[in-house]
Each structure stands twice: as structure tokens, then as C-alpha cells.
VOZA-625052 format. One line per 3 residues: number of its first residue (from 1); their letters; for each residue x, y, z of N, C-alpha, C, O. Coordinates in steps of 0.05 Angstrom, whole numbers, plus 5000, padded with zeros to 4 digits. Layout:
NUM = A = X,Y,Z,X,Y,Z,X,Y,Z,X,Y,Z | ...
END
This chain:
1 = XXX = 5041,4577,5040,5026,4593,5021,5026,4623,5030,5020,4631,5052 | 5035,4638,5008,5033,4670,5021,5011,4684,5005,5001,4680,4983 | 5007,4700,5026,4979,4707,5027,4988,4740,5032,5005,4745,5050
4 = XXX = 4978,4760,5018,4980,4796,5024,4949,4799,5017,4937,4794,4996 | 4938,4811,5042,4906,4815,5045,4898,4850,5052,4900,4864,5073 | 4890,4854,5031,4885,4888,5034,4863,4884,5039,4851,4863,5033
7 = XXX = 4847,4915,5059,4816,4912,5066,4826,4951,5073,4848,4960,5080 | 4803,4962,5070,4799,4993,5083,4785,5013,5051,4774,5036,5051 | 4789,5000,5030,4774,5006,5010,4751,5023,5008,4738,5025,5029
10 = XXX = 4742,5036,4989,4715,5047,4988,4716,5071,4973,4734,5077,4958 | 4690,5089,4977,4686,5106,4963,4682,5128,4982,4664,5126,4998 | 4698,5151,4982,4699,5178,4993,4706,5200,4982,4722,5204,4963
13 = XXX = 4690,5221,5001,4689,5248,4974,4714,5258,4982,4727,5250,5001 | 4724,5284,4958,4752,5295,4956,4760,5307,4983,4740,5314,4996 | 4777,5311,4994,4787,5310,5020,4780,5296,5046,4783,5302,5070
16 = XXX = 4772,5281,5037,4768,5252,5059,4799,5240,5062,4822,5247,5055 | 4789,5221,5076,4807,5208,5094,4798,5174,5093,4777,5164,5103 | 4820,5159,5078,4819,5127,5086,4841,5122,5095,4861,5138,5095
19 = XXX = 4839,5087,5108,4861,5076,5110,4864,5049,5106,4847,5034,5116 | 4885,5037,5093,4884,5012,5081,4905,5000,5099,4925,5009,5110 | 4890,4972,5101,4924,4953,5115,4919,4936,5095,4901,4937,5078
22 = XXX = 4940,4915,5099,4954,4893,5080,4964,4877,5102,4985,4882,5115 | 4946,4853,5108,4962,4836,5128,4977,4813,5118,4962,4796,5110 | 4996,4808,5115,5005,4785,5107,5011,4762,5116,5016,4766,5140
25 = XXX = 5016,4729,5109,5016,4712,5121,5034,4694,5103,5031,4692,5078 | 5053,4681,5117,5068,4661,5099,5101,4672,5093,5117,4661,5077 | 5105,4689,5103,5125,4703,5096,5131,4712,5124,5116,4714,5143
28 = XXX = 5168,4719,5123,5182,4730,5148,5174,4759,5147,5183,4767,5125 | 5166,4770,5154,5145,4797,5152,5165,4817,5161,5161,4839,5151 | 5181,4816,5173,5198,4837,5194,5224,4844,5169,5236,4866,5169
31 = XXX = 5231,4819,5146,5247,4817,5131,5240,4832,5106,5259,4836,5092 | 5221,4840,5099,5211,4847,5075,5206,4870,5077,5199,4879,5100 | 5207,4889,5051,5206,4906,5040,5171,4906,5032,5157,4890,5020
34 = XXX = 5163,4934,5045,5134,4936,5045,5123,4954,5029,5134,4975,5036 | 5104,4960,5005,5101,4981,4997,5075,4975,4989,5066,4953,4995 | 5061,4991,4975,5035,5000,4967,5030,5006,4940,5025,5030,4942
37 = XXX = 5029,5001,4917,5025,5012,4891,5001,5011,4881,4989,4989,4883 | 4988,5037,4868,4962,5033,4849,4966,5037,4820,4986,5043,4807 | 4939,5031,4813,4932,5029,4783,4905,5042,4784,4886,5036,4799
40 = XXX = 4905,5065,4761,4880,5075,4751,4872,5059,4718,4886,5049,4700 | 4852,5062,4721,4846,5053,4695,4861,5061,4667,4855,5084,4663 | 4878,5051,4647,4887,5061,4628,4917,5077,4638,4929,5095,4626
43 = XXX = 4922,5065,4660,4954,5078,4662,4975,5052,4672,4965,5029,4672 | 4997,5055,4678,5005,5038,4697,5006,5031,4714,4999,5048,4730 | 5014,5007,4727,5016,5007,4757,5043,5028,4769,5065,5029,4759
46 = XXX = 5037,5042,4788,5058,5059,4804,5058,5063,4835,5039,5067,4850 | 5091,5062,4841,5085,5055,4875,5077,5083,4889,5082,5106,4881 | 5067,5075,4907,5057,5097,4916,5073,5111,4948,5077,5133,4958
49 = XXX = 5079,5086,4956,5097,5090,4987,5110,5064,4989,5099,5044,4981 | 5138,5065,5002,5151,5039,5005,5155,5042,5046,5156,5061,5061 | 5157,5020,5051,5175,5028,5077,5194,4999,5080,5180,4979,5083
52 = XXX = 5221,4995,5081,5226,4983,5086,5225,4963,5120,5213,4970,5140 | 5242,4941,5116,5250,4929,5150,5259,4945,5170,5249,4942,5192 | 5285,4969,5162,5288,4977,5181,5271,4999,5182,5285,5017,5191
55 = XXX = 5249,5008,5178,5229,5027,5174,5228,5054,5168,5214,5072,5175 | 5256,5051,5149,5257,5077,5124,5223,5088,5104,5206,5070,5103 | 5219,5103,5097,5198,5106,5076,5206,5124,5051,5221,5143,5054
58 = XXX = 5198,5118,5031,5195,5123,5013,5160,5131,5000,5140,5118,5007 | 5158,5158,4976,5131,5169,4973,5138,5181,4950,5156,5197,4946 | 5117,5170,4927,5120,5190,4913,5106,5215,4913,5091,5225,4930
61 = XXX = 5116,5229,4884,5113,5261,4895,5088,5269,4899,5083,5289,4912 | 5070,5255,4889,5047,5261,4889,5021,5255,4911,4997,5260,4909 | 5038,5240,4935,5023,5235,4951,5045,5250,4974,5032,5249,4995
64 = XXX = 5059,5257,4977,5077,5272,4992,5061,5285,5016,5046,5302,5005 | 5058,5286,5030,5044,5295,5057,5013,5300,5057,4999,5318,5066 | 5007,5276,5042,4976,5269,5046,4984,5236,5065,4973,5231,5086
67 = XXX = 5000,5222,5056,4998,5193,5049,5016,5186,5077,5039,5196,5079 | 5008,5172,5093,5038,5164,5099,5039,5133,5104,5016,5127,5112 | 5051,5115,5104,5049,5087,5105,5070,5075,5139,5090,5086,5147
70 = XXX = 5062,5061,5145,5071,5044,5164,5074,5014,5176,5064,4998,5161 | 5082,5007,5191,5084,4978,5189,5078,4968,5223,5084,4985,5240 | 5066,4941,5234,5069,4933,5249,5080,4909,5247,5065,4894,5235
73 = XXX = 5111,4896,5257,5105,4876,5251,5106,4855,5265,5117,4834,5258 | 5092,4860,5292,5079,4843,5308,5052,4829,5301,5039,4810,5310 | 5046,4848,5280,5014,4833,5266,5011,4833,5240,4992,4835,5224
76 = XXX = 5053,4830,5239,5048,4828,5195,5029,4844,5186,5009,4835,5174 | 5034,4873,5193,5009,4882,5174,5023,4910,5168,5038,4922,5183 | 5014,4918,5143,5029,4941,5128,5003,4967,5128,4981,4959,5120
79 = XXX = 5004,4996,5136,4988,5010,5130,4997,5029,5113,5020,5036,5109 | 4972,5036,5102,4970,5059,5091,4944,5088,5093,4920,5088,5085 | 4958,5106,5106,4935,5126,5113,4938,5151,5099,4959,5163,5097
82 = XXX = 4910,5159,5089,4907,5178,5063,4890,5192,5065,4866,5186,5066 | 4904,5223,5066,4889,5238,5075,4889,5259,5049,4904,5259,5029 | 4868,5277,5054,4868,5302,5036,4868,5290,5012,4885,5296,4995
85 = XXX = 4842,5267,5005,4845,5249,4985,4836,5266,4959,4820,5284,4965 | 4843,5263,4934,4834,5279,4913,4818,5256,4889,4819,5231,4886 | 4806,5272,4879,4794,5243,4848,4825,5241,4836,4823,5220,4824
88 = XXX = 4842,5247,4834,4865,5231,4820,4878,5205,4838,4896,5191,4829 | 4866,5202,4864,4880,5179,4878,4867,5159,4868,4880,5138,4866 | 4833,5159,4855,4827,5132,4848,4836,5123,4841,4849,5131,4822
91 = XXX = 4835,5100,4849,4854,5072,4829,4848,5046,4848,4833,5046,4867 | 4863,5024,4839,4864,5002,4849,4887,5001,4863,4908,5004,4851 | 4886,4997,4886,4914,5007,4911,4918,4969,4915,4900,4955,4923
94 = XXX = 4946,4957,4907,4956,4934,4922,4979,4934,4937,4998,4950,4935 | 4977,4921,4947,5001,4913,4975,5014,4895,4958,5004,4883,4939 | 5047,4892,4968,5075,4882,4953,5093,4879,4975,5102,4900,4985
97 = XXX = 5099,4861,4981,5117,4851,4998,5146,4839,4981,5144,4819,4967 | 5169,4852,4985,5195,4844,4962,5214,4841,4986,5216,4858,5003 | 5226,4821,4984,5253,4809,4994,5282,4814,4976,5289,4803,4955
100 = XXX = 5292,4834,4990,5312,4845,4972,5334,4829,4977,5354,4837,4965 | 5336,4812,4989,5360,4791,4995,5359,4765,4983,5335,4758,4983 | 5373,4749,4973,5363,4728,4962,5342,4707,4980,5348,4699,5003
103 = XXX = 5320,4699,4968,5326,4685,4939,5304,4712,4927,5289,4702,4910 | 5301,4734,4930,5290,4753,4934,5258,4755,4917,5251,4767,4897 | 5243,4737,4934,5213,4747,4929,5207,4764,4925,5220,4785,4929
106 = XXX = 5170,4762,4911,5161,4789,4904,5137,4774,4903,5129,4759,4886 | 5129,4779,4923,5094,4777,4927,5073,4798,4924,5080,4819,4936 | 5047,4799,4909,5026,4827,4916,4995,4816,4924,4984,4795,4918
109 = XXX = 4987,4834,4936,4957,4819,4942,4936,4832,4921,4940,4843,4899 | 4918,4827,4932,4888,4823,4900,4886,4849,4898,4888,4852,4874 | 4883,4874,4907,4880,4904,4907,4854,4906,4919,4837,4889,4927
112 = XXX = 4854,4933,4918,4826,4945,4939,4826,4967,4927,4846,4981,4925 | 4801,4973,4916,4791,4998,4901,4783,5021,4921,4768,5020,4941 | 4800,5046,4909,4789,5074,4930,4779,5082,4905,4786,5074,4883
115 = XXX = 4757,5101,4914,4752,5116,4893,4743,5145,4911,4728,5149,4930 | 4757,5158,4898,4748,5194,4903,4726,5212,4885,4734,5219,4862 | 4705,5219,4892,4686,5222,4887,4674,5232,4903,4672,5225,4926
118 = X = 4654,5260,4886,4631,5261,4903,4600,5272,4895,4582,5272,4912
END
């Protein structure tokens, strides 16, 4: 059974600082493609940072040197650390684990609400 478990959630004022992990379980963890995508209310879901296996990253533009994401994967666990947070980061932030090789999974976990505010 696979399991992607986000926790670091919450509510902090505009230029704060969180950080989310995503630990995952059930899956070859070192093999997968790790990334982070949110959803605000009334928009779409959009990724926000990728990093792959061999621990390339990918960001979009809008988190560009606030955000940066990382991986351990001695403890299956994917981060994401966010800084210089603004009220446009709220949203519902989930973890996505994708296997780009066959038979190529795509797992996400339940999400974890940030909200920027103050």
C-alpha cells in the first residue's frame, strides 16, 4: 500500500517561513520523481517544485528563490522549504511521487493547507 504523508502545514504571516515534508511508504523512493503541487481555491492544481532521482530540480516562476525543495532518501522523505512566503502561496500544497519508467506510477498524498496571512 503506498502511502505520501505531508505534515509542516499552517498558518503564517507574509514573509514567514514554513517547511513541509512528504514521507512516503510503499514505493522504491530513490526511483521516483518527487515534486510538490498546490491548489488555491477556484484555480487549478499547479506544480510548484519537482526534484527528480538523480536530484535535478525544477521551480516554477513564481516561487523561484523563495522555495527550494529537497529529498532524503534514506528516510523516503521529500521537502519543501518556503521562505519569503506571500498571501498568494495559500493553497492546498500535495506531495506526488511519479515513476517515469514503466509501469510508470503516479501517486499524491491528502495535501496540507498553508495559508499566508496576517
Amino acid at each position: 500500500q503506498v502511502q505520501l504523508v505531508e505534515s509542516g502545514g499552517g498558518l503564517v504571516q507574509p514573509g514567514g517561513s514554513l517547511r513541509l515534508s512528504c514521507e512516503a511508504s510503499g514505493i522504491l523512493f530513490r526511483i521516483y520523481e518527487m515534486g510538490w503541487y498546490r491548489q488555491a481555491p477556484g484555480k487549478q492544481r499547479e506544480l510548484v517544485a519537482s526534484i527528480a532521482s538523480i536530484g535535478s530540480t525544477n521551480y516554477a516562476n513564481s516561487v523561484k528563490g523563495r522555495f527550494t525543495i529537497s529529498r532524503d532518501n534514506a528516510k523516503n522523505t521529500v521537502y519543501l522549504q518556503m521562505n519569503s512566503l506571500k498571501p498568494e502561496d495559500t493553497a492546498v500544497y500535495y506531495c506526488n511521487a511519479r515513476r517515469l519508467s514503466p509501469p510508470f506510477n503516479n501517486y499524491w498524498g491528502q495535501g496540507t493547507q498553508v495559508t499566508v496571512s496576517s
